[in-house]
Backbone as CSV, one residue per row, in Angstrom:
resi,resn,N_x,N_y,N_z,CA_x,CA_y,CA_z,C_x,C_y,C_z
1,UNK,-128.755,-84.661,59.259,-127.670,-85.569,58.937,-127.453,-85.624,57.434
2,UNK,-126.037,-85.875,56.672,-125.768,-85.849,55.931,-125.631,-87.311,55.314
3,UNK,-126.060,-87.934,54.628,-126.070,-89.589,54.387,-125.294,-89.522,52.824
4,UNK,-124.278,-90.041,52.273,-123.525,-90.143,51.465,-124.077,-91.702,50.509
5,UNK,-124.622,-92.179,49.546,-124.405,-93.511,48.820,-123.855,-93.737,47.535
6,UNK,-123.134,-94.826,47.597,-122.526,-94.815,46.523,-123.520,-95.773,46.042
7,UNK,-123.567,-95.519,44.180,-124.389,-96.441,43.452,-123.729,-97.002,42.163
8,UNK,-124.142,-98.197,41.810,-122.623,-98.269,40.838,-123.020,-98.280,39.413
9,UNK,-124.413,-97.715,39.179,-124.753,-97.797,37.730,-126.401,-97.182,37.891
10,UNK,-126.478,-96.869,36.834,-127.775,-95.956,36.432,-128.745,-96.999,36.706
11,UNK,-129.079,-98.084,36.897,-130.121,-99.135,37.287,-130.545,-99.242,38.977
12,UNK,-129.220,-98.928,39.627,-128.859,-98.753,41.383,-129.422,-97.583,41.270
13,UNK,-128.975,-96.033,40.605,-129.252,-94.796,40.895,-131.017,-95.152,40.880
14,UNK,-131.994,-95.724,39.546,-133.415,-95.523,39.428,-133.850,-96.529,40.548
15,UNK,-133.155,-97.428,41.311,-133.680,-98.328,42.548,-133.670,-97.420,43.316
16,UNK,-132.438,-96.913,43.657,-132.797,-95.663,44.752,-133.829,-94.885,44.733
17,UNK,-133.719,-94.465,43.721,-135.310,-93.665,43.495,-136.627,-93.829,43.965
18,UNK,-136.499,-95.499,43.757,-137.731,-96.348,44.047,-137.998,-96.194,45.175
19,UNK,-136.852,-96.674,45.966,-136.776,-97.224,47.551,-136.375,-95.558,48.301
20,UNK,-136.773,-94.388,47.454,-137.195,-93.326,48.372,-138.222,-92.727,48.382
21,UNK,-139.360,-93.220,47.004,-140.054,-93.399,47.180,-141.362,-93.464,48.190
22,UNK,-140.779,-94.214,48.478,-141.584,-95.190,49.530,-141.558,-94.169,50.988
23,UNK,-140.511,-93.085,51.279,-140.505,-92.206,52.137,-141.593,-90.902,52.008
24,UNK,-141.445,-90.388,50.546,-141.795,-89.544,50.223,-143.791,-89.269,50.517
25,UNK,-144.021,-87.688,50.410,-145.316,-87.490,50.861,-145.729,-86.189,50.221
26,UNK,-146.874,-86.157,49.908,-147.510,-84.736,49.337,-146.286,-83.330,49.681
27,UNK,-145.869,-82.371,49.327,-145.568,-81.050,50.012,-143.828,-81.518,50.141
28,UNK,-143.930,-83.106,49.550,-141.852,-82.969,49.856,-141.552,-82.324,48.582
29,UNK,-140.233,-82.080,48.965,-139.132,-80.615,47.970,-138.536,-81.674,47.577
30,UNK,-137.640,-81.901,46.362,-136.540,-82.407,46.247,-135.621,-80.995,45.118
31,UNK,-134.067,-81.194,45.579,-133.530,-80.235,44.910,-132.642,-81.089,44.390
32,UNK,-132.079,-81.497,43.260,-131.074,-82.328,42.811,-130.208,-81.309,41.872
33,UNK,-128.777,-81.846,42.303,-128.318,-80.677,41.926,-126.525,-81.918,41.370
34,UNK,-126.014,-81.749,39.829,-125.111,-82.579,39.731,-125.003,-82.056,38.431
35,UNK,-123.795,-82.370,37.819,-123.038,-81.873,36.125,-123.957,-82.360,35.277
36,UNK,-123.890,-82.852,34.263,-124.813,-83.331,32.926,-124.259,-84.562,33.457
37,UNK,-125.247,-85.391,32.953,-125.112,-86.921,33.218,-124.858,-87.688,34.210
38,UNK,-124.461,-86.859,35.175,-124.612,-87.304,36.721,-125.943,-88.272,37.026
39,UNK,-126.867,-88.530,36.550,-127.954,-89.093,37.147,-129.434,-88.329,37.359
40,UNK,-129.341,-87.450,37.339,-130.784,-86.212,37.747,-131.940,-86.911,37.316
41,UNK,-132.251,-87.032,36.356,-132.836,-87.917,35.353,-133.268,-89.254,35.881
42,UNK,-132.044,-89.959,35.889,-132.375,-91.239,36.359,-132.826,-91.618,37.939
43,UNK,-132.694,-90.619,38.387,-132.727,-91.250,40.123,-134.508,-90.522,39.857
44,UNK,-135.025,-89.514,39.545,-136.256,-89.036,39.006,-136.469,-90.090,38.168
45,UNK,-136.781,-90.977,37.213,-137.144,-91.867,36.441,-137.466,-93.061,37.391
46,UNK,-136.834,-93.644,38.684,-137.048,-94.673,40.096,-138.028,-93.483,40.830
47,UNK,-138.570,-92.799,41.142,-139.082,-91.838,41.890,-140.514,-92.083,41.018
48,UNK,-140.521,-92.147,40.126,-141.440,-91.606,39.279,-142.437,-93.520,39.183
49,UNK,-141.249,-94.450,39.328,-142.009,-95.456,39.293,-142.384,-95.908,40.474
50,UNK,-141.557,-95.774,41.663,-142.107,-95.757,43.203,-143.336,-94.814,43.281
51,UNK,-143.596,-93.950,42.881,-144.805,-93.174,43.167,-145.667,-93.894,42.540
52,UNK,-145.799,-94.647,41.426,-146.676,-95.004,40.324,-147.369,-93.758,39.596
53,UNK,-146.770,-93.253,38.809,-147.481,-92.111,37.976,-147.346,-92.398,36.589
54,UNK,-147.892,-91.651,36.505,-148.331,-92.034,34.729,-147.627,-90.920,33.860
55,UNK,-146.568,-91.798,32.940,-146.577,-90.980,31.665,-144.663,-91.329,32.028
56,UNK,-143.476,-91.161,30.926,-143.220,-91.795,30.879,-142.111,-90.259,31.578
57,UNK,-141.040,-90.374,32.438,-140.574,-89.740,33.152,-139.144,-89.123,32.257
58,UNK,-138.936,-88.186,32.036,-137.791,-87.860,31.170,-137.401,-86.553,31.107
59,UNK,-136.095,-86.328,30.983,-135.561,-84.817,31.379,-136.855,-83.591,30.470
60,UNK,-136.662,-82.773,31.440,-137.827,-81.848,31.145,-137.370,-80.409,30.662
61,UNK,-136.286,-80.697,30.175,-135.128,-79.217,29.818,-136.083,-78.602,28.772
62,UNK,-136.579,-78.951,28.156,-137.201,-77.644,26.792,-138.599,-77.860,27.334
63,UNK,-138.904,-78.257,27.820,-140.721,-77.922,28.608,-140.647,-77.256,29.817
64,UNK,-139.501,-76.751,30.687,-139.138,-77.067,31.816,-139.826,-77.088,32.770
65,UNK,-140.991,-77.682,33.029,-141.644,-78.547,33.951,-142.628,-79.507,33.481
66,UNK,-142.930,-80.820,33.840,-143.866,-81.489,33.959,-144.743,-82.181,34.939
67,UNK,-146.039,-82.232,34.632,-146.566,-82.900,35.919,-146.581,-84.233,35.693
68,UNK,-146.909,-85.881,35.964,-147.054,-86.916,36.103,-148.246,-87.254,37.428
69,UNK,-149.388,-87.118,36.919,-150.510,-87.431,37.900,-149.872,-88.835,38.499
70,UNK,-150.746,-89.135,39.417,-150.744,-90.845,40.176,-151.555,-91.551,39.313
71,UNK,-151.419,-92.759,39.207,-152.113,-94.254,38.743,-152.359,-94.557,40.124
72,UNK,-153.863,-95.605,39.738,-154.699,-95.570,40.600,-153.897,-96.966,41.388
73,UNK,-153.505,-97.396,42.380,-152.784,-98.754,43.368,-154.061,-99.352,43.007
74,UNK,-153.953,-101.097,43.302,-154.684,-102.352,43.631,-155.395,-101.633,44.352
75,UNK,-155.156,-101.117,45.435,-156.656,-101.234,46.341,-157.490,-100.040,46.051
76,UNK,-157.203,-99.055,44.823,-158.159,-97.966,44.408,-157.359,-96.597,44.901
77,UNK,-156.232,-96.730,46.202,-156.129,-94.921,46.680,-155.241,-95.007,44.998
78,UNK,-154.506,-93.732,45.208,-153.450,-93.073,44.614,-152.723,-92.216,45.492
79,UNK,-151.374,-92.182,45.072,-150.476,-91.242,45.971,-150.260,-89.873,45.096
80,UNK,-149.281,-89.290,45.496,-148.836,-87.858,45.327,-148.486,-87.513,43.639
81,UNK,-148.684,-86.848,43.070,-148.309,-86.273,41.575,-147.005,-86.166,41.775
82,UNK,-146.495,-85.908,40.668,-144.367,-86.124,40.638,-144.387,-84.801,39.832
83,UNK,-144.269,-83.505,40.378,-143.519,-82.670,39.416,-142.144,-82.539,39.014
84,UNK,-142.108,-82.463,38.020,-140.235,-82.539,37.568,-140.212,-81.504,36.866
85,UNK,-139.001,-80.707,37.267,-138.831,-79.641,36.655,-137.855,-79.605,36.842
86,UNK,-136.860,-78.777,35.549,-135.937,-78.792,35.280,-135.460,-77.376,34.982
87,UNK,-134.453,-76.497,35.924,-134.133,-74.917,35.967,-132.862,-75.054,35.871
88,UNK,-132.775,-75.763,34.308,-131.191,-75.584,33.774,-131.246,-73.945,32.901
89,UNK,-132.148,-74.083,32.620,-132.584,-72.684,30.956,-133.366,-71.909,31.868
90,UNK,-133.204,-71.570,33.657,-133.978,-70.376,33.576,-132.588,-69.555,33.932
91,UNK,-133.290,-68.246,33.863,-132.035,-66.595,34.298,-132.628,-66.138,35.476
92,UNK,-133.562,-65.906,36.063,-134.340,-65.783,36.856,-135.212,-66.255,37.873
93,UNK,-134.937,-65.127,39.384,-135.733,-65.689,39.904,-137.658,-65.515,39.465
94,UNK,-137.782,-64.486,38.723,-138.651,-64.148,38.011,-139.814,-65.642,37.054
95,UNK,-138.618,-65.771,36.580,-139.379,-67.653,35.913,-139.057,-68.251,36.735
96,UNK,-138.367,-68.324,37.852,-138.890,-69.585,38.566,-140.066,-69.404,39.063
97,UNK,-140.629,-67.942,39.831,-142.232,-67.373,40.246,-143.234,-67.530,39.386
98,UNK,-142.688,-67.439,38.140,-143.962,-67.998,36.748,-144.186,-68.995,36.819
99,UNK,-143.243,-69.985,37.177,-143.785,-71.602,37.402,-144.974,-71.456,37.711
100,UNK,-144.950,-70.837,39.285,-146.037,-71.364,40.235,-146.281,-72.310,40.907
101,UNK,-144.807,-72.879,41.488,-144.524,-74.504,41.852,-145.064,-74.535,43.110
102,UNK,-145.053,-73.206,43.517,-145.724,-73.347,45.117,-147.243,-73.720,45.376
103,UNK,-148.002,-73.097,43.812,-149.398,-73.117,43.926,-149.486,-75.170,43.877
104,UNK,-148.867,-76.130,43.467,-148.966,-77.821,43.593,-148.130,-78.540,44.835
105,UNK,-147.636,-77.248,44.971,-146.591,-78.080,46.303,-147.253,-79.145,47.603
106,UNK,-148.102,-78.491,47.920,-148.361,-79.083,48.891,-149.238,-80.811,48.405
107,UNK,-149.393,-80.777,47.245,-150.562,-81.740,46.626,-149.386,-83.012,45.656
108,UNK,-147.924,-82.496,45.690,-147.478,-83.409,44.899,-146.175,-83.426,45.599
109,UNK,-145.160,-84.452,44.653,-143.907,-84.624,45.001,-143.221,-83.930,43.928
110,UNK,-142.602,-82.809,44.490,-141.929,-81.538,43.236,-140.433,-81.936,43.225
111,UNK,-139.663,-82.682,42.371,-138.408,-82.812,42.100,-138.014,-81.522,40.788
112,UNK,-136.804,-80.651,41.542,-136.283,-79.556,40.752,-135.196,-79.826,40.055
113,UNK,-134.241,-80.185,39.149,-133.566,-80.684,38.860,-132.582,-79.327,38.870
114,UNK,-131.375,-78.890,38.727,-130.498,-77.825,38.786,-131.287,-76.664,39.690
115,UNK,-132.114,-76.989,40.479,-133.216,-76.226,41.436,-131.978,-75.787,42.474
116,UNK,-130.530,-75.624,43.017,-129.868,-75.533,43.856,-129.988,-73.917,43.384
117,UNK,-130.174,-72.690,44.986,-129.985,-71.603,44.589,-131.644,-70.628,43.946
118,UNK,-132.283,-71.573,43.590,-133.267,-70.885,43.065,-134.606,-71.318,43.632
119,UNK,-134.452,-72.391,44.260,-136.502,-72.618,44.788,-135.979,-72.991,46.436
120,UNK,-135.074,-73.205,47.208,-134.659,-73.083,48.662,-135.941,-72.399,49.127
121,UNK,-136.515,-71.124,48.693,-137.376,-70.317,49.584,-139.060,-70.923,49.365
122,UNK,-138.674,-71.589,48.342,-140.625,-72.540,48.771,-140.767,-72.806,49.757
123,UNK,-140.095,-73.352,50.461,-140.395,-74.115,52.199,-139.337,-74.401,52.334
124,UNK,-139.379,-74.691,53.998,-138.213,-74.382,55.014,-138.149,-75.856,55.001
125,UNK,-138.525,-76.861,54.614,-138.457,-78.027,54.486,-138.035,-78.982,53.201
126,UNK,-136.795,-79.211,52.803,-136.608,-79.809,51.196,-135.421,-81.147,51.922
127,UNK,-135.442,-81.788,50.813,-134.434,-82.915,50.299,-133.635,-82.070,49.741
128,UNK,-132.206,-82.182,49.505,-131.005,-81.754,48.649,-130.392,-82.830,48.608
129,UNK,-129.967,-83.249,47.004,-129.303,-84.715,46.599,-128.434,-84.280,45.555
130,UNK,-126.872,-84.078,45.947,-126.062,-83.802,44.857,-125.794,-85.234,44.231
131,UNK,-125.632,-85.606,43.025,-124.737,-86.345,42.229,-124.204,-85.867,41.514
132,UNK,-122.602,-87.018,41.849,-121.568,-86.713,41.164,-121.198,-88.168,40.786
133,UNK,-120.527,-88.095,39.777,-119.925,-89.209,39.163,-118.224,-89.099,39.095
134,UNK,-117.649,-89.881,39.973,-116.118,-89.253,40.279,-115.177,-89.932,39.007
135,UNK,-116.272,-91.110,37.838,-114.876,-91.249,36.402,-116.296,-91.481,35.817
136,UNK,-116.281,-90.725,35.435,-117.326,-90.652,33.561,-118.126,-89.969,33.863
137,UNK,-118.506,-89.146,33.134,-120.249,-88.487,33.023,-120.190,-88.074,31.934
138,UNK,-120.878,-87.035,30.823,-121.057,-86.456,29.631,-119.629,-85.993,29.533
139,UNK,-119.216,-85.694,28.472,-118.116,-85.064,28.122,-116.670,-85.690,28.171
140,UNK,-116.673,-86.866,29.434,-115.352,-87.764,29.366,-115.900,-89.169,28.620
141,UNK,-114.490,-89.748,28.616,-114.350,-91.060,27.388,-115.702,-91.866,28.224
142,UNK,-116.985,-92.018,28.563,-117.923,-92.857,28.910,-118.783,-93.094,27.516
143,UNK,-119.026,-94.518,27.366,-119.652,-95.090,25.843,-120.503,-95.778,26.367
144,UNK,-120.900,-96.249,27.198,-122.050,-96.296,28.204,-122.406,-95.149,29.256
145,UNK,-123.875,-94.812,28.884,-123.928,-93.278,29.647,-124.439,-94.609,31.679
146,UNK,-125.026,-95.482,31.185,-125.620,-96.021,32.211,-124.593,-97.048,33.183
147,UNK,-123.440,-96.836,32.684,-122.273,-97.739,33.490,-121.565,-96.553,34.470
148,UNK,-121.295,-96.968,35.100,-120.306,-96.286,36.377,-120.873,-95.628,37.266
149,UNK,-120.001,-95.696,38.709,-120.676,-95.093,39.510,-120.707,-93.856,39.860
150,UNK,-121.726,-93.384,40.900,-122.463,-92.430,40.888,-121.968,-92.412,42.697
151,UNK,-122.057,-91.160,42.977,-121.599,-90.763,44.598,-123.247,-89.812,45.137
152,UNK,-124.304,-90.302,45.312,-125.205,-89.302,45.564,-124.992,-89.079,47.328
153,UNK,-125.164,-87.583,47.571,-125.232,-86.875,48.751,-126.516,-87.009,48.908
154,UNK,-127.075,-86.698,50.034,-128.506,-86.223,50.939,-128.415,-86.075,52.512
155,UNK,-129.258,-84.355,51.693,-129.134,-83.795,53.107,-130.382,-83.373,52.833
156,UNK,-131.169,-83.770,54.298,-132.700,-83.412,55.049,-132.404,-82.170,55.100
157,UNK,-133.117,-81.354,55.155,-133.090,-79.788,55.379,-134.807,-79.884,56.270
158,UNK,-135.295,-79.128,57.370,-135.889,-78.980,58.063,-136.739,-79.425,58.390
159,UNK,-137.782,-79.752,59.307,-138.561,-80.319,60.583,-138.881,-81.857,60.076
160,UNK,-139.174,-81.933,58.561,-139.824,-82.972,58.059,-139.084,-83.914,57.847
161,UNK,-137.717,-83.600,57.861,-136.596,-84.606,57.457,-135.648,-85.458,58.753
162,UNK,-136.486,-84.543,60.098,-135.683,-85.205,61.070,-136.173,-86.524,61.647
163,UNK,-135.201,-87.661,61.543,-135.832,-89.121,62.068,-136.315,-89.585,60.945
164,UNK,-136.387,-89.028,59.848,-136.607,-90.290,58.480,-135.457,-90.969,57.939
165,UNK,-135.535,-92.071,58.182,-134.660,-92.926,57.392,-134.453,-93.140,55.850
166,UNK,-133.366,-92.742,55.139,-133.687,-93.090,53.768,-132.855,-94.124,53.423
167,UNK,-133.045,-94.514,52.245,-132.621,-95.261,51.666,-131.145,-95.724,51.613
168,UNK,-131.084,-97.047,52.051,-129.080,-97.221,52.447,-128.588,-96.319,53.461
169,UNK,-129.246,-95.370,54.737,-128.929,-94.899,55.681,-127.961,-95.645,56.532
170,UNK,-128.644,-97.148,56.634,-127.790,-98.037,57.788,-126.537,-98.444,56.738
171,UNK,-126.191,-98.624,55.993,-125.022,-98.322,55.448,-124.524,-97.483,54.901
172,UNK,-125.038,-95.690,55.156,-124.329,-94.852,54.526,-122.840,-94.730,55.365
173,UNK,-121.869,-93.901,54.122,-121.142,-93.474,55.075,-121.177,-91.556,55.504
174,UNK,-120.866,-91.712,56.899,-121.217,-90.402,57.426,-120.198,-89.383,56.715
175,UNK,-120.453,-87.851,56.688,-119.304,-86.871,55.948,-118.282,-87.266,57.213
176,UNK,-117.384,-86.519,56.558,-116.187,-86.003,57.582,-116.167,-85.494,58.858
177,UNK,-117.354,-84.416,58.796,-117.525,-83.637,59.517,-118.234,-84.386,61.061
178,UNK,-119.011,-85.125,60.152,-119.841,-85.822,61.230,-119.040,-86.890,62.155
179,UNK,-117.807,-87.723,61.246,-117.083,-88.493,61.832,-116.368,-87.619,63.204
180,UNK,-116.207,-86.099,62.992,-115.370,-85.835,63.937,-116.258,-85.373,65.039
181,UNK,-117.831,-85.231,64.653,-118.976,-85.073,65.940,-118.832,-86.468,66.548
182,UNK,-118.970,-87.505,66.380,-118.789,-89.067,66.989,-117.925,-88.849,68.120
């Protein structure tokens, strides 16, 4: 299923984050895929504090990847590591194989940021979350980067994604497509 939410400011986009969080598990994919300033960043920055990890979460374009271990919860466990990586500056499928994103996959939560097209073949199992921002993002008259809204897509892609509920599901609205399966 395809779940559509609208969010109306970069504070909603990092709640979302939070409150998917709370879904997420060792070995999940995320592929986020949206223009400059769309959000990538920020909905990863709520992800990063729903997981509780350590270190402070921020676009990863000239390192292009980072890890963020877990902080230890009240009752002593810890959850999943947050990789963020960012395959705006690669040319290749070649550096994306240098990563080696597959060798942590299964042990963390790997968010790819412009990852659409280039890491699909890690597993048959990912998140895909376009944002778009339909009036402002980088480059138009916006003087607040953190005002206006944001249109994020999500689509489950295989076995792991079927029957999870995410975040604002019971009020998403369905695509088009789906309205005409009804």
């Amino acid at each position: 299923m395809t779940t559509q939410v609208r969010l109306p400011d970069a504070e909603a986009t990092r709640a979302w984050g939070r409150a998917l969080a709370g879904v997420l598990k060792p070995g999940d994919l995320l592929v986020l895929t949206g223009g400059l300033g769309a959000g990538k960043t920020t909905l990863t920055q709520g992800l990063g504090e729903g997981l509780g990890v350590r270190g402070q979460v921020a676009s990863p374009t000239f390192v292009i990847a980072r890890e963020h271990p877990p902080l230890p919860r009240p009752d002593g466990t810890r959850g999943p590591a947050l990789v963020h990586v960012d395959a705006y500056r690669l040319g290749s499928l070649d550096e994306v194989e240098a990563l080696d994103l597959d060798a942590a996959l299964d042990e963390a939560v790997t968010v790819v940021e412009w990852g659409e097209g280039w890491v699909e073949g890690l597993t048959d199992d990912r998140l895909e979350l376009r944002l778009e921002r339909p009036h402002g993002g980088v480059g138009d008259d916006v003087e607040d980067a953190a005002a206006g809204e944001r249109v994020l897509t999500v689509q489950g892609v295989g076995d792991r994604w079927e029957g999870v509920e995410l975040p604002g599901q019971a009020a998403a609205t369905p695509t088009a497509r789906e309205q005409g399966e009804s």
